[in-house]
C-alpha positions as CSV (number, residue, x, y, z in Angstrom):
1,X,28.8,-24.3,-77.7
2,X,26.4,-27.3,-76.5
3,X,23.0,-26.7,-75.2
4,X,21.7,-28.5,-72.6
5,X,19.8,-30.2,-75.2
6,X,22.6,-31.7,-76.6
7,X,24.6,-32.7,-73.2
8,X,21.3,-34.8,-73.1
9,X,21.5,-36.5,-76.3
10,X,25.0,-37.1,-76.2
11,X,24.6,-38.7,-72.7
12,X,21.3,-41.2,-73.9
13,X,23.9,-42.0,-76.6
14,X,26.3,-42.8,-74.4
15,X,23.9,-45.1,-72.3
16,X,22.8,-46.9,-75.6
17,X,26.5,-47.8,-76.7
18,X,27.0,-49.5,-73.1
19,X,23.6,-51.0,-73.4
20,X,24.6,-52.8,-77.0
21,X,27.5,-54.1,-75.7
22,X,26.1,-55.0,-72.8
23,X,23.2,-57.3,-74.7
24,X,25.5,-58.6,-77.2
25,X,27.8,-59.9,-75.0
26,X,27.2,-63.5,-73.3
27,X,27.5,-62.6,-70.0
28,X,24.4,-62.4,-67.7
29,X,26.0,-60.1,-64.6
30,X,28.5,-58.5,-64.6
31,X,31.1,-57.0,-61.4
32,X,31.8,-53.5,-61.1
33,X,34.7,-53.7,-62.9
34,X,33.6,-55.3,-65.7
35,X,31.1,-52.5,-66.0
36,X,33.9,-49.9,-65.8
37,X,35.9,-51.7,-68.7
38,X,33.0,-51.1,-71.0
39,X,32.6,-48.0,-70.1
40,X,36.4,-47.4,-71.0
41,X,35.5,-49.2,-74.2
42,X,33.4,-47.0,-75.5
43,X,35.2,-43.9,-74.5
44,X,38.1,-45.4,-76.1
45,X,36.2,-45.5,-79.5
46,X,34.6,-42.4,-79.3
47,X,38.5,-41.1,-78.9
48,X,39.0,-43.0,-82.4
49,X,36.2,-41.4,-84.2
């Protein structure tokens, strides 16, 4: 079962993965829904893994 601890971790890793794809793209802003389709990009490769 996951600790605390690791809800935490999993959660700053989560924040990193948008925060890649957020600098590597070549977009400056970004709308909301933008936002929420990189969200759904990540969650759709963490599904893969």
């Amino acid at each position: 079962m996951p600790t605390e601890k690791d809800y935490k971790v999993i959660e700053k890793a989560t924040i990193y993965d948008l925060r890649r794809l957020i600098k590597n793209s070549d977009k400056d802003t970004y709308t909301k829904r933008e936002l929420c389709d990189l969200l759904d990009t990540i969650a759709d490769a963490k599904d893969q893994e």
